[in-house]
C-alpha positions as CSV (number, residue, x, y, z in Angstrom):
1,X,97.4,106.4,74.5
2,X,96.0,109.3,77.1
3,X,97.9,112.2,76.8
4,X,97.2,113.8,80.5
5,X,96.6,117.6,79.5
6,X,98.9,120.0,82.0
7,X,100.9,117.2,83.6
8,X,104.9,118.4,83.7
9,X,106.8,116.7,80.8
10,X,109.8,116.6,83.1
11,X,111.3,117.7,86.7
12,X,112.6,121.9,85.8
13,X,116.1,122.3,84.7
14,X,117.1,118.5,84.2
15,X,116.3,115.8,81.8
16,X,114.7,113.9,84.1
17,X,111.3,112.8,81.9
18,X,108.0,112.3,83.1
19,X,106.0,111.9,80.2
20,X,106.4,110.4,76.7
21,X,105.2,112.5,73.3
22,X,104.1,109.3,71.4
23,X,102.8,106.1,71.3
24,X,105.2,103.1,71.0
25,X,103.7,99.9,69.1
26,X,105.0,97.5,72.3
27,X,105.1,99.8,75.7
28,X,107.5,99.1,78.1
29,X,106.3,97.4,81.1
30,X,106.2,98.7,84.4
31,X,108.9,97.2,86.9
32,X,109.2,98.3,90.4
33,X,112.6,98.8,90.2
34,X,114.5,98.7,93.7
35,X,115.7,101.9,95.7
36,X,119.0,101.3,97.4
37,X,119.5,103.9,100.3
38,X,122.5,105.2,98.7
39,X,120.3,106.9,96.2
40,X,121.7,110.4,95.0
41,X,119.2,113.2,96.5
42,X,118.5,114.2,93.0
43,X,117.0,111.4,92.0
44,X,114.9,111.7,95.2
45,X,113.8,115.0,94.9
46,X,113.0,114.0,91.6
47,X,110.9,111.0,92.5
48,X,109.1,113.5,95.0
49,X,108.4,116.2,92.7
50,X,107.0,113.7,90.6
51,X,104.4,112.0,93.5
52,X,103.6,115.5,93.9
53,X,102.2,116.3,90.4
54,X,100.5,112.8,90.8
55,X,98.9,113.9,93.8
56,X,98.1,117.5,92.4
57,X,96.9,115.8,88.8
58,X,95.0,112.7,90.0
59,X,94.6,112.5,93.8
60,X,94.1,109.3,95.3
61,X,92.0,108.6,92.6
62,X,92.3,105.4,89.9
63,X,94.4,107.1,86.9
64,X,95.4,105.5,83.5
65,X,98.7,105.5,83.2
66,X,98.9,107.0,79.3
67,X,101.7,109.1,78.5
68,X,103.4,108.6,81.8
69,X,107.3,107.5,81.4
70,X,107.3,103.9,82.3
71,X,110.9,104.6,84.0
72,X,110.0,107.2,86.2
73,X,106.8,105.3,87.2
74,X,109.0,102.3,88.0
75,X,110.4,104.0,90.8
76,X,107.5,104.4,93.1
77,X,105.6,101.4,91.2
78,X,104.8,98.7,94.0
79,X,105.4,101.5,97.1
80,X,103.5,105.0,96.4
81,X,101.9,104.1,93.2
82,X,99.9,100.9,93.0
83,X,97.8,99.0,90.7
84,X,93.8,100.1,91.1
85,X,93.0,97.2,88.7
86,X,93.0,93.2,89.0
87,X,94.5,91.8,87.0
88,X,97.1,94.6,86.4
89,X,98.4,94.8,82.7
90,X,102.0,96.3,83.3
91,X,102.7,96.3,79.7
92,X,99.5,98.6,78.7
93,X,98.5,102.5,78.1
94,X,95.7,101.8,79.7
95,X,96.4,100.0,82.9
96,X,94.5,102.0,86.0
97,X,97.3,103.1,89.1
98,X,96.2,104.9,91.9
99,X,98.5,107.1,94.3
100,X,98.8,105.5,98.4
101,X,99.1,108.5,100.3
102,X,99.9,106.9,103.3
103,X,102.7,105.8,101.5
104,X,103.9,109.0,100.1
105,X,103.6,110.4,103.5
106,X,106.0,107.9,105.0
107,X,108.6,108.1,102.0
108,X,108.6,111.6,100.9
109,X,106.2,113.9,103.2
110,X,107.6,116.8,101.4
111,X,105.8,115.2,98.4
112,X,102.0,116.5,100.1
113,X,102.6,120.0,100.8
């Protein structure tokens, strides 16, 4: 598994993880999971604090996905993060994602300042 060198572990001041310290035998498998618009506004300006670092780690550039928490990737999976690879292995360290800015910039423009 990549370990991605100065990426935040988690969003400041909460327990709201971003990456994992180890290598499980079986990863979990990325799931876009489905935001209801009821959402609490933590859990958004988590999810756009955590676009951010993508955007300020890997640009719109094809990243592995490593040591990033499948959870919190399962929140923008299929809307601001998408696969860079066909076929996608959702169930792999390895599996490429890239960042859609256009995306981002629609969901959470705060996410590219």
């Amino acid at each position: 598994m990549l370990k991605h060198k100065k990426f935040p572990s988690r969003f400041p001041g909460t327990d709201h993880q971003f990456t994992l310290r180890r290598n499980a035998d079986n990863p979990t498998p990325l799931v876009a999971k489905e935001r209801y618009a009821d959402r609490r506004n933590k859990d958004k300006e988590v999810d756009a604090y955590f676009l951010a670092c993508l955007i300020d780690h890997f640009g719109d550039k094809p990243f592995e996905r490593g040591n990033l928490d499948a959870g919190r990737l399962s929140w923008v999976l299929g809307r601001e993060v998408l696969p860079a690879e066909d076929p996608f292995d959702n169930a792999s360290y390895e599996a490429l994602l890239r960042v859609d800015l256009a995306a981002v910039a629609r969901s959470y423009p705060d996410a590219l300042k």
